[in-house]
C-alpha positions in Angstrom: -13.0 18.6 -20.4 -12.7 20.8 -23.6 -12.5 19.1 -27.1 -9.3 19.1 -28.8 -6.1 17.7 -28.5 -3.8 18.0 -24.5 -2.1 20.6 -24.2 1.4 19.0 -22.8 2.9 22.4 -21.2 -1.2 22.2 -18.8 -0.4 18.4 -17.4 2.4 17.2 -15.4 3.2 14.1 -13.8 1.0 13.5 -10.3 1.9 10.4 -9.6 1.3 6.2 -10.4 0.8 2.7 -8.8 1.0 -0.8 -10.3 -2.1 -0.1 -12.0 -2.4 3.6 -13.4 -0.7 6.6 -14.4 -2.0 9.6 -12.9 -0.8 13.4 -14.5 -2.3 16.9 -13.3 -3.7 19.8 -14.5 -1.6 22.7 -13.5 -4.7 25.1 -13.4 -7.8 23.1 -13.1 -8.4 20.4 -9.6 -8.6 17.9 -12.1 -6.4 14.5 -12.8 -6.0 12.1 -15.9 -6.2 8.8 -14.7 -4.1 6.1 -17.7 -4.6 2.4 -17.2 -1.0 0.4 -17.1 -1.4 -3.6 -18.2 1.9 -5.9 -18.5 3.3 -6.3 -21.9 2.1 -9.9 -22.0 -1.6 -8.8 -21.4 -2.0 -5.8 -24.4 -5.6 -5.4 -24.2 -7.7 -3.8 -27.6 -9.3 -0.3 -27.4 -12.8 -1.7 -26.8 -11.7 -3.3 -23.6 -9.5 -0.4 -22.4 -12.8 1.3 -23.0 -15.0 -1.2 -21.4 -12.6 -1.6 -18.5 -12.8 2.2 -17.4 -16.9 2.3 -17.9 -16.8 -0.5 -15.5 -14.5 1.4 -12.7 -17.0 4.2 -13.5 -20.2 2.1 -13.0 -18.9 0.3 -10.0 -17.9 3.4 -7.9 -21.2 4.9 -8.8 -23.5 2.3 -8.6 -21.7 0.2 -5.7 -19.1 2.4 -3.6 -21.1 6.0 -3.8 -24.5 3.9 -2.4 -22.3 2.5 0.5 -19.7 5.2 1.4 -21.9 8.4 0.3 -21.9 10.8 -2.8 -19.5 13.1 -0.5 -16.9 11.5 -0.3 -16.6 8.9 -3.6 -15.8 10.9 -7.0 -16.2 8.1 -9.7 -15.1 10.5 -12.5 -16.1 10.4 -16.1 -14.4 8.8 -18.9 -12.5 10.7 -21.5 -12.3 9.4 -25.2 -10.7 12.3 -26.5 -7.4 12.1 -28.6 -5.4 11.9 -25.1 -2.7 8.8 -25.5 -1.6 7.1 -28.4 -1.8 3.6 -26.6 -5.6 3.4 -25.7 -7.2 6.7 -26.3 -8.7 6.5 -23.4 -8.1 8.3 -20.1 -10.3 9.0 -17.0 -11.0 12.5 -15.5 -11.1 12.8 -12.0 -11.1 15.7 -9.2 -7.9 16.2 -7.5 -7.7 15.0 -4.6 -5.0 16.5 -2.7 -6.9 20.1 -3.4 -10.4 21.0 -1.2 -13.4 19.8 -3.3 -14.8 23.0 -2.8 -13.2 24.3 -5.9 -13.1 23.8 -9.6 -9.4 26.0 -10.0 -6.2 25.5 -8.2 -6.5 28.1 -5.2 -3.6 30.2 -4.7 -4.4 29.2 -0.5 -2.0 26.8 0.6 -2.7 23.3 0.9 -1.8 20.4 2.8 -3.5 16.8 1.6 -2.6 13.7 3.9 -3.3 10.7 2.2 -3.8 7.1 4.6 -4.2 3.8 3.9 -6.0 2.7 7.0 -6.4 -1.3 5.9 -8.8 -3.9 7.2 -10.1 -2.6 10.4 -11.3 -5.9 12.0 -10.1 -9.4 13.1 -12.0 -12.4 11.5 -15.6 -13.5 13.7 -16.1 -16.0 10.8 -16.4 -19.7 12.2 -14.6 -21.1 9.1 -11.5 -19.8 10.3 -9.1 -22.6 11.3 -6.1 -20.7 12.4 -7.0 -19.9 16.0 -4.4 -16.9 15.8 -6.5 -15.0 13.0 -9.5 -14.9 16.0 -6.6 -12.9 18.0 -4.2 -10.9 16.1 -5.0 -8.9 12.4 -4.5 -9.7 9.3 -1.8 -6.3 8.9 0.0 -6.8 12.4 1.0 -10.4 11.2 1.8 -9.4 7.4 4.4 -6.6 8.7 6.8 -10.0 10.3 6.0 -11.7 6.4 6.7 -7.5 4.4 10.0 -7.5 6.8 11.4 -10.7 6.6 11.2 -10.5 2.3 13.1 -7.2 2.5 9.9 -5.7 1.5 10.4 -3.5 4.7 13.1 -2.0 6.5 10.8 -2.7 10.0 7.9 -3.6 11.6 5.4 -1.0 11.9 3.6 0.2 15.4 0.8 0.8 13.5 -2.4 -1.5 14.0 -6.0 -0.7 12.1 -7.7 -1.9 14.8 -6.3 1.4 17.1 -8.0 3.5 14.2 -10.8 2.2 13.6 -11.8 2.2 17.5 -13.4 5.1 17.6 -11.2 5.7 20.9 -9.0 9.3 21.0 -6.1 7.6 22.5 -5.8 4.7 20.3 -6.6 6.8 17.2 -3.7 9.3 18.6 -1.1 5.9 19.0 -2.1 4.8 15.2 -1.2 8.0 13.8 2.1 8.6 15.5 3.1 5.1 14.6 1.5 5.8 10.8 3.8 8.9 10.8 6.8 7.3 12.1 6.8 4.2 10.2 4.9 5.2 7.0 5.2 2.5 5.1 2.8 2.8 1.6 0.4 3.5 4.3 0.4 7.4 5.0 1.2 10.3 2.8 1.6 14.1 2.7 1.2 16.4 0.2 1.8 20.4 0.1 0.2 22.4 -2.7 -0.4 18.9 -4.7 3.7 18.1 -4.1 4.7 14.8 -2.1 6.5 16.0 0.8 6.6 13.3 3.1 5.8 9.1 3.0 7.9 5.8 1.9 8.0 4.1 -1.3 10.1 1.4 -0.4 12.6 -0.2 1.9 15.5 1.9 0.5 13.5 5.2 1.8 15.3 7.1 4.0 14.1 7.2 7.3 11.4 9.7 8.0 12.6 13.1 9.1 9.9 14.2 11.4 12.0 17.4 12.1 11.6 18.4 8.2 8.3 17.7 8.1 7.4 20.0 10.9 9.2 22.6 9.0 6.9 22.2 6.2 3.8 21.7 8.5 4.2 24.7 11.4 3.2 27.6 9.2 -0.3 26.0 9.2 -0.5 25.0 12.7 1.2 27.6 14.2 0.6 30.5 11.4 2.6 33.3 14.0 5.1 31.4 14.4 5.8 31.7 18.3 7.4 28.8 18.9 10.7 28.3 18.8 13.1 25.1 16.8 13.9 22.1 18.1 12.5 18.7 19.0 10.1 20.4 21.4 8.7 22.1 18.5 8.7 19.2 16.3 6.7 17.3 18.6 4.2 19.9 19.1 3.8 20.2 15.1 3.4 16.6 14.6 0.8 16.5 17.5 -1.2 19.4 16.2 -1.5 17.3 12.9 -2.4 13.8 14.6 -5.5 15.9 16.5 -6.7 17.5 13.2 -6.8 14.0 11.6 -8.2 12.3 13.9 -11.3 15.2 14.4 -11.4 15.1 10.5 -12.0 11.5 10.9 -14.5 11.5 13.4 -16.6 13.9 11.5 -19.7 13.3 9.7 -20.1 15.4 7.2 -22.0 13.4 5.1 -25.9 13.7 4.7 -27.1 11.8 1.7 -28.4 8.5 1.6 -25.9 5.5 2.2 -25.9 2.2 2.0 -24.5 1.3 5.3 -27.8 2.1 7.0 -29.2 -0.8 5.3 -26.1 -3.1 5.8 -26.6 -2.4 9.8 -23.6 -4.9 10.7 -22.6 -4.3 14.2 -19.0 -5.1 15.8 -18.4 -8.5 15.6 -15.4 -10.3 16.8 -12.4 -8.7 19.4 -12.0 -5.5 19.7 -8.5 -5.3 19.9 -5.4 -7.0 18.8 -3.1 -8.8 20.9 0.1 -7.7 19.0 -0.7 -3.3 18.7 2.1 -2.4 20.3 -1.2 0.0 22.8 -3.0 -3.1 23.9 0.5 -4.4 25.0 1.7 -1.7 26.5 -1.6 -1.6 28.5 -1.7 -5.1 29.4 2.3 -4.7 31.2 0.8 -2.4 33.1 -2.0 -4.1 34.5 -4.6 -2.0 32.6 -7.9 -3.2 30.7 -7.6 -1.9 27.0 -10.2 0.8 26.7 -13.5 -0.3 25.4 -13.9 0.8 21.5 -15.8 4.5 22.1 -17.2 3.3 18.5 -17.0 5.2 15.6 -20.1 8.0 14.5 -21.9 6.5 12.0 -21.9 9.0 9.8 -18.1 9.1 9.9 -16.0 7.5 6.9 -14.1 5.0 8.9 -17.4 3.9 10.1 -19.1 3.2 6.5 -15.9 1.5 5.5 -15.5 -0.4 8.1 -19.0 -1.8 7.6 -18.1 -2.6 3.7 -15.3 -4.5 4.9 -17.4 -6.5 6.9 -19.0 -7.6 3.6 -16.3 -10.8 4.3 -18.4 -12.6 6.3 -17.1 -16.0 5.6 -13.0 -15.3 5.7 -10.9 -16.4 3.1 -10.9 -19.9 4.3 -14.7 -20.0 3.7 -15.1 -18.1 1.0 -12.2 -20.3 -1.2 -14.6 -23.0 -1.9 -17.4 -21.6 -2.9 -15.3 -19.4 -5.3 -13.9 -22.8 -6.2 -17.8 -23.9 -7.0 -18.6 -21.1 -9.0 -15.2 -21.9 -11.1 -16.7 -25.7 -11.3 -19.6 -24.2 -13.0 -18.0 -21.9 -15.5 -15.9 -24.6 -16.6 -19.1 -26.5 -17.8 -21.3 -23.2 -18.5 -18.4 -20.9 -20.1 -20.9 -18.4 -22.1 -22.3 -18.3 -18.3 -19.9 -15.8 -17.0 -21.6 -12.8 -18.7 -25.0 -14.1 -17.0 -23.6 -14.0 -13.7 -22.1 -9.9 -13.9 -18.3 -11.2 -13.0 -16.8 -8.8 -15.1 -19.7 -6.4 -15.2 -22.3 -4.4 -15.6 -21.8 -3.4 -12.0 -25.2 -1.6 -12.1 -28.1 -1.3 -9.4 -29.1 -5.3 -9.7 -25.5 -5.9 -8.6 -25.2 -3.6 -5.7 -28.8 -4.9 -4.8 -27.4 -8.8 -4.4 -24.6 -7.6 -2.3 -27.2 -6.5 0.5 -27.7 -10.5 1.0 -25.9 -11.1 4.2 -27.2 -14.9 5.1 -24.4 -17.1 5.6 -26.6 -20.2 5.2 -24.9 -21.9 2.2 -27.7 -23.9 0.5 -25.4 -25.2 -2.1 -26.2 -23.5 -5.0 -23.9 -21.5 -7.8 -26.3 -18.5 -6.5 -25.4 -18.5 -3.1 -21.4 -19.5 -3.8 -21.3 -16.3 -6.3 -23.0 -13.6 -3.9 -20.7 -14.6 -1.5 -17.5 -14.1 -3.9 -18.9 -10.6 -4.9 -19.6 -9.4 -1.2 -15.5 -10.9 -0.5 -14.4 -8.3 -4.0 -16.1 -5.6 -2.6 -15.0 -6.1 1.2 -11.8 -5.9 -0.3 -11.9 -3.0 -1.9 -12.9 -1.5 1.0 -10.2 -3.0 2.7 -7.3 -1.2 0.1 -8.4 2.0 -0.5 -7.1 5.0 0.2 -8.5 7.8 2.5 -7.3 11.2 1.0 -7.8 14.6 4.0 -7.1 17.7 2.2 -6.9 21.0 5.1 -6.5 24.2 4.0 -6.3 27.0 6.3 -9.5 29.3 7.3 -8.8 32.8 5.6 -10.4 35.2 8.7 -13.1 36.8 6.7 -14.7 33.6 5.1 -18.0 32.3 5.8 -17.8 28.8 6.3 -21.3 27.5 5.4 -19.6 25.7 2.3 -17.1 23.9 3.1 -16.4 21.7 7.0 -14.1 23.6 9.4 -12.1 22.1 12.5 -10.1 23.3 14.7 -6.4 23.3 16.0 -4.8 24.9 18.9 -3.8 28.0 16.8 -5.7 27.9 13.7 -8.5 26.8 11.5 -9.1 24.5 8.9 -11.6 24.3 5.9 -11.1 20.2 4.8 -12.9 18.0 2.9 -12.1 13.9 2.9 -12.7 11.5 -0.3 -12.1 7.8 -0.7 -9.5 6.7 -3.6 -8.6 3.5 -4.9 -12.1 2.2 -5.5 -11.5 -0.4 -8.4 -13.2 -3.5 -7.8 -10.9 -6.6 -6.8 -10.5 -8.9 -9.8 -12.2 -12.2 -9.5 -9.2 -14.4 -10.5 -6.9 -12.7 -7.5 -9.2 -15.3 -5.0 -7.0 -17.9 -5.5 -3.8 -15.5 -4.8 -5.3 -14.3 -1.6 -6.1 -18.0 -0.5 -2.0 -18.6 -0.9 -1.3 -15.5 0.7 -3.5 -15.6 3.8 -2.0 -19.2 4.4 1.9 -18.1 4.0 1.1 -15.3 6.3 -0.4 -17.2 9.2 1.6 -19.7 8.8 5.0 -17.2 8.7 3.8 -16.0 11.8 3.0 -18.9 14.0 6.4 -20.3 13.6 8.5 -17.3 14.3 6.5 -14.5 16.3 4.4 -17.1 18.4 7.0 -19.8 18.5 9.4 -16.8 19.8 6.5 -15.8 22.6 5.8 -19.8 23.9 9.9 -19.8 24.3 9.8 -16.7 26.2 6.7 -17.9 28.5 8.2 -21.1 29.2 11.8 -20.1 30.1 9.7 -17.6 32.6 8.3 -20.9 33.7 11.0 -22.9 34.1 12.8 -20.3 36.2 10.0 -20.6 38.8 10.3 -24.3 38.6 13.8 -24.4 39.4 13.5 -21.6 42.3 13.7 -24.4 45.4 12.8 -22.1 48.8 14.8 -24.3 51.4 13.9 -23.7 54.7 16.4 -23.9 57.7 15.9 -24.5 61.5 17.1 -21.4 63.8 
């Protein structure tokens, strides 16, 4: 970043969340990144400041070592004259342009942005809902999102599909991303939103106008003709290119997950993705999880999520234990890095994967951390940026993969990397409860009607048999 003041006429607005403010920089592949807090929670300048060092420190020290330094950009923190609330403002790369480049290419780009979500069922034995061992954690929110109007309906989509590793199922989540998107899935062209949901009012998603903006890419000669043929073909060009981009490693530095080493644990599949069930009608096995590359991205985030190795239900009391103890130590808090540093001694605890509680504050706080991280991991946002192979480039810089018709330079980076505050715990504890518990009275008590009409139709089927 120069000195000096901004230049108003160079930024324009990008985009925001519940959290930040994000504007643009209408040459440069860079972003300003503005912290948002509730009126009742004005913070001072030194905390603003101390607040966005942290989100530095963590994704550098914490995030980069686990996902790899290709695809986490923690950004640097500006302190020039750039707001008159704070002052402060982080600078980050553009995400929805190819990291490749320092200044907006006149190449067109498409970015698609997906919120993949927690990509594993529970294989903690403190679970006590039996149901949490079967179905995930997003399939049974969607009844909950639906039933509070939060959604218009209940998405096909199931994290479990993606995260298998398996073509087919990747191919199903996708679709259903694309057809239900949800906050889940986003596309951008040339840095511009042209497709996803922001809420239950959005209209419903017009695949046919996105495959107008999409077939130039895929299909740069344009052969084919209109119609929902066409569509179809678009949208399945894109869902192969994602999924390839996905299953790529591309990343050769040193990452944390090698050290983690936690294999699959618990079901590989969910009993309520809309695949398994489809499967399961027709007398099929599901297909066995091909398992992800390990030096993919959904891999290495999959492995941070499974940092929650005690559940929510487990993991509530010994947060509630580690509250106990700053209730009597206050000036403790500090001491035990809750809000920070997030440095290398931090990262370094988080490695500690025994489950063995041996009843200290030690053990009760490593286990809270490893839960803020894991979810983390379990939010963010995975951004794909595809930009089409110009014929005489050399392609030792930048990934390619292929579509039918066409090439694509890409590159993939992880977003929403802030760690999870410390005082949500309680929230989640609440949350996880109203969910399960939202679900087992409609969505099961719905399926044990179903099962026992079926079997009291047999009952009452008498065969009567007659002399001839």
């Amino acid at each position: 970043m120069e000195e000096g003041k901004m230049d108003e006429n160079e930024w324009g607005y990008h985009g925001e969340g519940n959290k930040s403010l994000v504007v643009a920089h209408a040459q440069r592949c860079v972003v300003l990144r503005f912290l948002k807090f509730p009126p009742n929670r004005k913070k001072t300048s030194e905390e603003i400041f101390q607040h966005l060092q942290n989100i530095v420190d963590f994704g550098k020290n914490v995030m980069k070592e686990f996902l790899g330094e290709n695809y986490v950009h923690c950004g640097s923190r500006c302190d020039k004259d750039l707001d008159t609330l704070s002052g402060y403002a982080m600078c980050l790369p553009n995400l929805t342009r190819l990291q490749t480049y320092r200044f907006a290419e006149h190449r067109p780009i498409l970015c698609v942005e997906i919120k993949p979500k927690c990509g594993f069922i529970p294989f903690s034995s403190d679970v006590t809902h039996e149901m949490k061992h079967k179905v995930c954690r997003y399939c049974m929110h969607q009844h909950l999102k639906v039933a509070t109007g939060k959604w218009r309906q209940i998405s096909r989509y199931c994290p479990l599909d993606l995260y298998s590793g398996n073509k087919q199922r990747m191919h199903f989540a996708l679709k259903s991303l694309l057809q239900e998107a949800q906050n889940n899935l986003k596309i951008f062209k040339n840095g511009e939103l042209i497709y996803g949901c922001k809420d239950a009012r959005s209209p419903v998603a017009d695949w046919s106008e996105l495959a107008h903006h999409l077939k130039p890419f895929f299909f740069p000669s344009n052969g084919l003709a209109s119609g929902p043929h066409c569509t179809r073909a678009v949208i399945r060009e894109l869902v192969h290119v994602i999924t390839r981009v996905l299953l790529s490693g591309s990343d050769k530095g040193r990452a944390g997950t090698l050290r983690l080493g936690l294999g699959p644990q618990g079901p590989r599949v969910c009993e309520a993705s809309p695949f398994s069930r489809s499967l399961r009608c027709q007398g099929k096995n599901t297909p066995e999880r091909s398992g992800l590359p390990k030096g993919c991205l959904l891999y290495k985030t999959l492995q941070v999520q499974m940092l929650d190795l005690l559940d929510i239900e487990g993991l509530y009391p010994l947060y509630s234990r580690v509250e106990r103890y700053l209730e009597e130590f206050p000036e403790e808090r500090k001491t035990l890095q809750i809000d920070g540093p997030y440095d290398e001694a931090f990262y370094q605890k988080l490695l500690d994967l025994s489950t063995e509680d041996d009843g200290t504050v030690a053990f009760a706080l490593t286990k809270v951390q490893q839960y803020r991280v894991a979810m983390t991991a379990k939010d963010c946002s995975i951004m794909i940026a595809l930009s089409p192979c110009l014929q005489d480039a050399s392609s030792d810089q930048t990934p390619v993969v292929p579509s039918s018709r066409s090439r694509f330079a890409f590159s993939v980076s992880v977003l929403d990397l802030d760690l999870k505050p410390y005082e949500s715990i309680p929230h989640q504890y609440k949350l996880d409860g109203k969910i399960v518990n939202y679900y087992s009275k409609t969505v099961c008590a719905k399926d044990n009607a179903v099962m026992s009409t079926r079997f009291k139709e047999s009952e009452d089927c008498t065969l009567v048999l007659h002399k001839v």
